[in-house]
N, C-alpha and C positions, 0 to 999 in steps of 0.2 A: 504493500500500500504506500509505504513513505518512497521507494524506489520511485511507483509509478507516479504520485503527484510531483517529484522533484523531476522526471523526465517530460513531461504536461510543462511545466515552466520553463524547465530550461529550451526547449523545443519553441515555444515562445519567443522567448527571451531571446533566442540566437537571430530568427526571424526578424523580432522588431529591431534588432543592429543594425542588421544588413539594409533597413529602411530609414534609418534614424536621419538622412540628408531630405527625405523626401516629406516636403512642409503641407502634404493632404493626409499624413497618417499619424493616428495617437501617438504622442508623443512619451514614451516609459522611462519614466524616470528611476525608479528602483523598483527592486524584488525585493519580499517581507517571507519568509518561511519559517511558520513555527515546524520545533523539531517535533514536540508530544504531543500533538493533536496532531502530525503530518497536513497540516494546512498551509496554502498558499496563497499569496496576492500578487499581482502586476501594481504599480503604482504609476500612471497617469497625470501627465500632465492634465488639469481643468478644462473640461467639455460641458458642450449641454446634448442632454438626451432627451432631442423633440420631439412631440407627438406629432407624425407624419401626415398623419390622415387630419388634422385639423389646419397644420399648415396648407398642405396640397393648394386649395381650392385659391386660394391668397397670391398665389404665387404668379407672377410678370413673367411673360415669354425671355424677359434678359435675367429674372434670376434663375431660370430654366437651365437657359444656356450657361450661367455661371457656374452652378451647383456641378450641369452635368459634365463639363469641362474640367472642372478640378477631381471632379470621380474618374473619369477616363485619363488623366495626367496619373492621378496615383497608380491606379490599376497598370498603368503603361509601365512606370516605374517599380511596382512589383514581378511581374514580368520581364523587365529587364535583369529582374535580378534571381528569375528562374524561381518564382513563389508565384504558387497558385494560391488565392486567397479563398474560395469555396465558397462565401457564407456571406456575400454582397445582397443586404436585403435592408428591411428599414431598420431591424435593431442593430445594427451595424455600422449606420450612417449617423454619423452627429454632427453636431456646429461648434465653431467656434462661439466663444464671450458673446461677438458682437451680431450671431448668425448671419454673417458672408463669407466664411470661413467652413470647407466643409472637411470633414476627418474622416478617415476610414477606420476603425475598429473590428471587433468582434475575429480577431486573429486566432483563436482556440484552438480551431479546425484547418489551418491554412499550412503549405506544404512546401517543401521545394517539388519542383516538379524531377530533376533527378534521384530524387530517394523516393519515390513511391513506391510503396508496395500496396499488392492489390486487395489486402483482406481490410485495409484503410479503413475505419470506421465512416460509413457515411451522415451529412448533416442534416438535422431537421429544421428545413426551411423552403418545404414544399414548392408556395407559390414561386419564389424565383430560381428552381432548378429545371434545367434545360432537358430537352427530351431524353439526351444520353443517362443523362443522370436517376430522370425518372423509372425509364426502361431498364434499368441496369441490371435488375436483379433476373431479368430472359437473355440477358446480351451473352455472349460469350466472346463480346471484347472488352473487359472488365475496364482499362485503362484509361478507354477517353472519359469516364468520370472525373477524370485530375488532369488535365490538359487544360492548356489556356483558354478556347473557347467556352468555357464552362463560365469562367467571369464573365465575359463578353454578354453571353445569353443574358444575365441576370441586370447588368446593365443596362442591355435594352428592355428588363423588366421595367426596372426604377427609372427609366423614360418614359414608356408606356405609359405609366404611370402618374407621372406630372404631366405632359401634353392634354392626356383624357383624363385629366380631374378625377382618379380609379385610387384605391387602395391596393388593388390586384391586378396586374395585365392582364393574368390568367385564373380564374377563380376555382372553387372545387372545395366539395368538402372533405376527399381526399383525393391522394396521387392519381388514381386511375382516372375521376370526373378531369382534372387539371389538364389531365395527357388528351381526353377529349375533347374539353375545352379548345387545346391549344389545335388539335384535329379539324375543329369548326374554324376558327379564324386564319390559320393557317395552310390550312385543303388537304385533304386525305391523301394526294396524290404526293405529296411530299413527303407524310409521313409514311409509309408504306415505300416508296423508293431508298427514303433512309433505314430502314429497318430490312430490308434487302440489303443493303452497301456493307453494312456493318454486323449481318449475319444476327441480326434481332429479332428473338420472337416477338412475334404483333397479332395477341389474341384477341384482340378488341371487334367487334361484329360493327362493317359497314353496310351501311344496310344498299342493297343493291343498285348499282347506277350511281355510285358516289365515289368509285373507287376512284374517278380521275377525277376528281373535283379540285379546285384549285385554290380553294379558299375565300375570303372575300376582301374586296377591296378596305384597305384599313381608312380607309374617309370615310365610310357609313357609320366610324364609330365618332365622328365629330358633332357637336349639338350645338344648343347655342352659350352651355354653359364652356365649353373650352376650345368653342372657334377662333378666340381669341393667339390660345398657346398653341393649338393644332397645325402650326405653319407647313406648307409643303414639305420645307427642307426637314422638318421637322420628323416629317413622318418619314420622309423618303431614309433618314437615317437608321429611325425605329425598324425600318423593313432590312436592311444590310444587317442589323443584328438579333435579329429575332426571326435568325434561318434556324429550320430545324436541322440540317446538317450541319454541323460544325466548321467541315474544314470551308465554306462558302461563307462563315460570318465573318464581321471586321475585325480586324486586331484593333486592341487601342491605340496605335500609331496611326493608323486608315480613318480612325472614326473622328480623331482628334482634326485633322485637315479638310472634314465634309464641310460644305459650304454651308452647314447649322452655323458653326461658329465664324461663319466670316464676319458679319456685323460685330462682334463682340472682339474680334481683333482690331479691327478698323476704329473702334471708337477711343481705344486704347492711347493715351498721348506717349504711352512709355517704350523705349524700345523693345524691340524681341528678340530676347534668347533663341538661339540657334536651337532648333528639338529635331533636327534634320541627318543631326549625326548619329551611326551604327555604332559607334563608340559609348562603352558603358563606363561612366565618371563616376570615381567617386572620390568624397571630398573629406580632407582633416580640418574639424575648426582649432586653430590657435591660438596663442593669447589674444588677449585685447588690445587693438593696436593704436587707439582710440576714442575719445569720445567727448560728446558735447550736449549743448542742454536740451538739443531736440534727435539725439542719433548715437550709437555705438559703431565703434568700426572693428573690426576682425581679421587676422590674419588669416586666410583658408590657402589650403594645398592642397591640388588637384592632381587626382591620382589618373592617368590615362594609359591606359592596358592596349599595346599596337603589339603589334607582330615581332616587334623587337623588343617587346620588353616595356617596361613601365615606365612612362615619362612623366615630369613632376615640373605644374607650374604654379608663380604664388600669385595671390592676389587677395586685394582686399574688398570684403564685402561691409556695407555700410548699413545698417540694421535702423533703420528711420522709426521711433520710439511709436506707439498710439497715439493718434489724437493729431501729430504732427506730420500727416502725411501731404499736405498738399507743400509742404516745403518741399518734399521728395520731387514732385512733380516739377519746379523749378530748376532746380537741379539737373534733373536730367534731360530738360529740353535745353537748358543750358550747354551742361558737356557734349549735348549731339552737335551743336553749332561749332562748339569748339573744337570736334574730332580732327585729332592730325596737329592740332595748334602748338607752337613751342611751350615749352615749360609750363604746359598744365598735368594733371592730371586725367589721363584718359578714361572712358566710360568702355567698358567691355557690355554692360548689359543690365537687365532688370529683373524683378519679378514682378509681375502684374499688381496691381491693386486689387480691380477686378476679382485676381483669383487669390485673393491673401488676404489675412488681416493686417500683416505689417508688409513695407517696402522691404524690399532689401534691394543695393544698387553695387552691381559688381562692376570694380573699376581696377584700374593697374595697382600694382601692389609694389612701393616708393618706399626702399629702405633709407630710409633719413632722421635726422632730427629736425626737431621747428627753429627757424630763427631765434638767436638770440641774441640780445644789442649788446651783451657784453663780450661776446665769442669773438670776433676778427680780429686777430691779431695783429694783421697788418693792414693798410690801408686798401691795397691793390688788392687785395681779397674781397675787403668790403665793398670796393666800385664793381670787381667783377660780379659777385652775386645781387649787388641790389642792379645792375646792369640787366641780368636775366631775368630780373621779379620786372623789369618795367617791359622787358620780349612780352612776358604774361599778361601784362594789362593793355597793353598795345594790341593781342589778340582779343581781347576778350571783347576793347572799346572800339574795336573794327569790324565787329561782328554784333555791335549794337548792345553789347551787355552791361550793365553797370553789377561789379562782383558784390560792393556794399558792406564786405565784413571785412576788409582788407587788414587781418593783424598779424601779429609775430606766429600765433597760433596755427596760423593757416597756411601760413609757408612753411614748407619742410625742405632742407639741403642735405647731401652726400655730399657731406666731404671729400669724400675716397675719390669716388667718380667725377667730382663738379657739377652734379646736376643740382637745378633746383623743380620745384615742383609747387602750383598755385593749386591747392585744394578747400573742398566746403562752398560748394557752390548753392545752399542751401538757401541764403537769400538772394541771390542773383536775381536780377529783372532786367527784362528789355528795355529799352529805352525809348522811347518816342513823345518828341516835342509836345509839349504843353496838357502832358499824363502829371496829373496827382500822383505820389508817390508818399509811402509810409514813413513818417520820422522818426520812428519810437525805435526800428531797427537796428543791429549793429552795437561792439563792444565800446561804452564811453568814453574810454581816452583814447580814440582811435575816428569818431566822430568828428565829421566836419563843420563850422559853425552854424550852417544853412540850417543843420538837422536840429540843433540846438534851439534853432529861432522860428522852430514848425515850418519851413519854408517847403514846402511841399512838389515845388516846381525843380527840384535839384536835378543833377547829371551827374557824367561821368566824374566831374570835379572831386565828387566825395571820394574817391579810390584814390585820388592822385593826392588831396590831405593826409589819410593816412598811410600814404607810402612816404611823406614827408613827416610824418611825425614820428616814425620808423627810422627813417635816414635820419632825423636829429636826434635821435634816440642813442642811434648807434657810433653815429660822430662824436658825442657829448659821452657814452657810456655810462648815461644814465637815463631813468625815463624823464622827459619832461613834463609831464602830465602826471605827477605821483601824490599827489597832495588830498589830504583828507576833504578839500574844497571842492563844488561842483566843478568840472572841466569849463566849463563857459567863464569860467572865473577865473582861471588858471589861465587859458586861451588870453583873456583881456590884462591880465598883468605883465602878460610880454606883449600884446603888438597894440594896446593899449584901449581906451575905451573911447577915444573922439572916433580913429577910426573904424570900431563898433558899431556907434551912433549909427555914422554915415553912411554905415551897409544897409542898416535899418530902412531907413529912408528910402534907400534905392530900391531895397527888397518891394518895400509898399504893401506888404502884407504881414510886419512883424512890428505893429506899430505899438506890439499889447506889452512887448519887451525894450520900450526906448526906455519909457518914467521909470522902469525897474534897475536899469545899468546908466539912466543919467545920473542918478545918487554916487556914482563911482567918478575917480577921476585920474585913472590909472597911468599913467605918462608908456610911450612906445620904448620898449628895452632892447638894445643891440645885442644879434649875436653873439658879436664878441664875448659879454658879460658871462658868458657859459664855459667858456675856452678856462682851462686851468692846466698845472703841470699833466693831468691824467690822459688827458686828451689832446696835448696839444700838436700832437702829431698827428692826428687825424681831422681838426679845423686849418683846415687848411682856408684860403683864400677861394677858390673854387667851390667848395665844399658850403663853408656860408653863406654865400652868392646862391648855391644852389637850396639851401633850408630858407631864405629869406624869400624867394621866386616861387616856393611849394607851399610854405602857410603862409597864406593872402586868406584876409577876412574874401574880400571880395571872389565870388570862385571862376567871373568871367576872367580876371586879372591871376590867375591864378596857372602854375605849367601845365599845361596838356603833353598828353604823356608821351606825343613824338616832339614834344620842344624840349622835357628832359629826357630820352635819350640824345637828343642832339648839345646839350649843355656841356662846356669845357671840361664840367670835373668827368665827364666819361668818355673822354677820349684817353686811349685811341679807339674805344669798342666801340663807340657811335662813328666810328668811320671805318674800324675792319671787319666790323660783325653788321651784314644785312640781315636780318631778321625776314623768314621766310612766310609771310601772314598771307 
């Protein structure tokens, strides 16, 4: 008894490993085995287990396609991994927290398909097993019971299913009514060809003149309660999987590309993962490589099994938290624009929304650390990498992006290599003249004055402040902006408060903050005044010429980011390095 419950688990437990990459299946978190009662538990990630038949009827032709899309994505991924699941039915199916999220469960009964043996205990879950399954105990091909079309059938049960607002595709109050059932809507003439193929006795009495009957057309089963969901493509799918021969139904690879789901890809703004490759990935997650206040980042290694042997790529996946996905969305119409771009970070790919509860956004994987203003040792190191950070914004603001969170945070360098790398496109926006835009965004001391004074009309200017509060930072090796005082404060004790005022004015829309900063009377402080023994090898004369040209209250007066790469202090790279945009 305790042999056989700990074989029952571990047989489990080895199954949900081999799944644990794939984000439509319950998630196991530990095994619980008492030794003196020989009891067992799975421990599960948090699901709901919904009542099907009250949902159904509720259900939008695009949560149709969602649900059954992320069921044929898992089912596909079972199968690539040579596990036949058996027991695809409603108690099986559950949701996510938020129910758009769908999981496959009920793994008890589920098999690799090379280990079967044929005395396999079979499942009781009638309504959705397929004729092989039902017939099995006349057949004397005992095997196709555990073959991959066996999920397939059941599939296009639980489509049947939601299209015709049905509890049951096939109903019965047992096996035999069910095999009739499926006899009626399916035509005798199928069944009875299949049970010849496969050498199955078929004792069932047709009653004369029926034996070629063909079935009936599955549109008569449409009313006016689910002509809504009943769409052609819909049914024409239902009918490729709810063949009574097996080897004539769809894989989940075939079923995933019928033209049911092409609206549902189309409407999608995120890129698509390649599902195209025979290639079976499977992936290491590793430490955390990252993280922010609306996203996790990950180191994954991808395992790829060729003909030569196992090849091994890294990358990082960006884990977009609940609640914060439409940032995701930014993001990654952002890095599509910027595909190929110098010194950003590349986007390899997505996972749907549509089909998740969370984003995840798989991008290159940039051994680095983040800028720091106190790291350059030498100067020509500093001109060279903040050289590269301005290749980055020169892409981003020629392809109309404003990046918006422009900090130390966000830039990552190798040293080893000399690369740098612009990441966290998270609040990225297009840009187009005379668009409101959000002030509240973005790290404070890193903030350009505009956003300070709600000026809502801002541009690219804001990225090009703080890569200047950056470069003063790093000139000076120290932050300028460190003061337990609001930055607008701090801002105005160096370039002072008359010319404050007078941005004010020009703005014409920040007139609510003049009476607040004319009580100040901050005088304008030279650069110079920053220069001490620590740093005076890196303020150079160029160098302050170029921090005095980058913080301008004013941000039409302000460098735009091909005036400073073309500025003295970065020659010779703003004349030996063309930047490739």
């Amino acid at each position: 008894m305790a042999n056989e419950c700990k074989e029952i688990l571990k047989k489990e437990r080895k199954i949900l490993h081999y799944l644990t990459q794939c984000p439509f299946i319950t998630r196991l978190r530990c095994t619980i085995y008492n030794h003196k009662k020989y009891q067992g538990w799975l421990a599960y990630d948090f699901f709901l287990e919904p009542e099907w038949d009250s949902i159904i009827p509720s259900l939008s032709i695009d949560d149709i396609k969602s649900y059954v899309y992320q069921l044929l994505s898992g089912v596909e991924f079972c199968h690539k991994q040579g596990i036949v699941h058996r027991n695809i039915s409603w108690d099986s199916l559950f949701l996510g927290t938020r129910r758009k999220q769908l999981l496959i469960g009920g793994w008890q009964h589920a098999l690799f398909h090379a280990d079967v043996h044929p005395l396999e205990s079979e499942v009781k879950m009638p309504y959705f097993k397929s004729p092989e399954r039902l017939l099995n105990e006349t057949s004397r091909n005992c095997l196709l019971q555990f073959d991959f079309p066996v999920d397939m059938w059941s599939v296009g049960c639980v489509l049947g299913c939601l299209i015709f607002r049905k509890k049951y595709m096939f109903d019965g109050v047992d096996w035999r009514m069910i095999v009739l059932n499926i006899e009626a809507i399916l035509g005798s003439k199928a069944m009875l060809d299949f049970a010849a193929k496969y050498d199955i006795e078929y004792n069932f009495i047709i009653p004369c003149g029926f034996e070629r009957a063909t079935g009936m057309d599955l549109k008569e089963l449409i009313t006016e309660r689910n002509r809504k969901v009943a769409t052609n493509e819909a049914i024409d799918l239902l009918k490729n999987l709810i063949v009574i021969d097996p080897a004539h139904r769809f894989t989940a690879n075939e079923a995933l590309y019928h033209d049911f789901f092409k609206s549902l890809k189309e409407s999608s703004t995120y890129a698509q993962l390649q599902r195209r490759s025979s290639t079976v990935h499977k992936y290491k997650i590793g430490k955390q490589a990252g993280f922010g206040l609306f996203s996790r980042v990950y180191k994954i290694l991808e395992i790829n099994k060729t003909e030569k042997g196992k090849v091994y790529r890294e990358f990082a996946a960006k884990h977009v938290l609940d609640g914060y996905t439409g940032f995701a969305e930014k993001e990654v119409k952002a890095l599509e624009h910027l595909r190929g771009c110098p010194n950003i970070i590349q986007l390899h790919g997505v996972l749907e929304k549509v089909q998740f509860k969370y984003d995840y956004i798989f991008m290159e994987y940039f051994e680095g650390e983040t800028l720091d203003v106190f790291h350059f040792p030498t100067l020509e190191e500093l001109r060279f990498y903040f050289y590269q950070l301005l290749v980055a914004l020169k892409a981003c603001h020629s392809h109309g992006i404003m990046h918006r969170d422009v900090k130390p945070a966000n830039v990552l360098i190798n040293y080893r290599t000399k690369q740098l790398r612009l990441i966290d496109f998270g609040l990225a926006e297009f840009y187009t003249e005379g668009v409101r835009y959000d002030c509240t965004l973005g790290a404070l001391r890193y903030k350009a004055p505009e956003l300070y004074l709600g000026h809502e009309y801002y541009n690219y200017a804001v990225d090009m402040w703080a890569f200047g509060v950056i470069f003063a930072s790093c000139i000076f090796k120290r932050n300028i902006f460190d003061q337990p005082k609001p930055v607008i404060y701090q801002i105005m004790r160096i370039l002072g408060t008359s010319r404050l005022l007078d941005y004010i004015v020009k703005l014409g829309d920040a007139y609510k903050f003049y009476w607040q900063f004319s009580s100040t009377n901050y005088p304008i402080i030279s650069w110079n005044s920053f220069v001490n023994d620590k740093n005076r090898d890196f303020a150079t004369e160029d160098a302050l010429d170029f921090i005095d040209k980058s913080l301008v209250y004013d941000y039409e007066r302000r460098l735009k980011v091909e005036q400073a790469m073309e500025h003295p202090f970065f020659y010779p790279y703003s004349t030996s390095i063309k930047p490739n945009i």
